[in-house]
C-alpha positions, 0 to 999 in steps of 0.5 A: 329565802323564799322556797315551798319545798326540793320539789316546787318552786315558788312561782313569784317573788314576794313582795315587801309590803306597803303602807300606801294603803293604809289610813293613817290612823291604821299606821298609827296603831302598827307603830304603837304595837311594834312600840309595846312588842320592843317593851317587852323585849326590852323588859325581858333584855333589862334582867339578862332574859329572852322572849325564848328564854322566857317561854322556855322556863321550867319546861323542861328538856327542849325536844325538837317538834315537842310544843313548848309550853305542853299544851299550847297558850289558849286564851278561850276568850279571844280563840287565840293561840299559840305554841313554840318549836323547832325543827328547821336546823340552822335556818333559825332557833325556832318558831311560833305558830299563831293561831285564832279561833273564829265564833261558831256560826250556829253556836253562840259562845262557842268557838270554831277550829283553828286557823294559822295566821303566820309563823314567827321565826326566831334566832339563837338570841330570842330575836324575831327574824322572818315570818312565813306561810305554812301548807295545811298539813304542817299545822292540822288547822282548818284552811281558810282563805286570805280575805277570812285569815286576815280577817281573823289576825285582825281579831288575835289578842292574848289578854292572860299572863300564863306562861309569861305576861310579856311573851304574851303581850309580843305576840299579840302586839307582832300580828298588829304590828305586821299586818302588812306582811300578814297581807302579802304572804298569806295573799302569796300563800292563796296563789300559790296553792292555786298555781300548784293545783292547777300545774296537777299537783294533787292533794295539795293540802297533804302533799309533804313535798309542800311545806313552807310556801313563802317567807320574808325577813323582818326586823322589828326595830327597822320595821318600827322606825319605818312604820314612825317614819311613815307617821312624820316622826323623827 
């Protein structure tokens, strides 16, 4: 489904991605990260758990819109980031919402706000199901364009085991994994927010009405078996 909110609608379809212009060697490491993020769902599989489940452990009651694990997962190394919550009803479980902090330009070693990258939309199973592209307001982050936020998934990596090592691991290796379709809905994302401003629409980036502003369904296990394909393998 691919919807902003009751009020806009999107103002063109979104695409699935290609990988006719990516190099070979950037295919390769795609495949390898969709490979580690299937491991760690295996792993979790083998002894009757989830990546949810995982996350979820010894937190207590889950409230919707609480963040799940109480203040977030930070590696203050890397400047990634990210929490896991509900709030869209029957459409999924929940979300993860991604983040990565860039360096500070006049201040070495310390890291500027935030930026989101992409949320991850999970089923009742722990299974992830679609990514999608949030409005400002929706995440409090700090609004960089597609050439920077891309820019910055390219630098995202969780090298700590808290709360779980292997949810950890999954998330890192998902935005390597599909970047491609990082490229196409945070691309999407950009000319939207223009076509709404330019049709009047008003404080854009805190208007409530604009919510999600597009979305792709995944599978991890197809998306891995097209990323090897692509490769020549069987």
């Amino acid at each position: 489904m691919n919807a902003v909110s009751p009020s806009y609608s999107i103002t063109e379809a979104i695409c699935e991605p290609s990988l006719v212009d990516y190099a070979t060697a950037e295919v390769q490491l795609m495949h390898t990260a969709a490979l580690d993020a299937l491991d760690c769902q295996r792993v979790l599989k083998k002894v009757g758990l989830n990546l949810v489940g995982e996350l979820l452990k010894g937190q207590g009651e889950f409230l919707e819109f609480n963040h799940f694990p109480q203040g977030d997962v930070y590696d203050k190394e890397t400047g990634s980031q990210y929490y896991y919550h509900a709030h869209r009803g029957s459409e999924e479980h929940g979300h993860f919402h991604v983040f990565q902090r860039p360096p500070e330009d006049n201040h070495p070693g310390y890291l500027a706000d935030p930026t989101h990258l992409i949320a991850i939309s999970m089923d009742a199973w722990g299974e992830p199901i679609g990514l999608f592209t949030t409005n400002r307001w929706v995440t409090g982050e700090t609004w960089r364009d597609a050439p920077e936020t891309l820019a910055l998934a390219r630098s995202f990596e969780l090298d700590h085991a808290w709360p779980s090592w292997p949810v950890n691991r999954w998330v890192s290796a998902m935005i390597i994994a599909f970047y491609p379709y990082l490229d196409v809905l945070v691309n999407h994302r950009d000319r939207e927010i223009d076509s709404l401003e330019k049709s009047g629409v008003r404080d854009i980036f805190e208007n409530r009405d604009v919510e999600v502003i597009g979305q792709l369904p995944i599978s991890l296990a197809d998306w891995e078996r097209r990323l090897a394909s692509s490769l020549g393998h069987e």
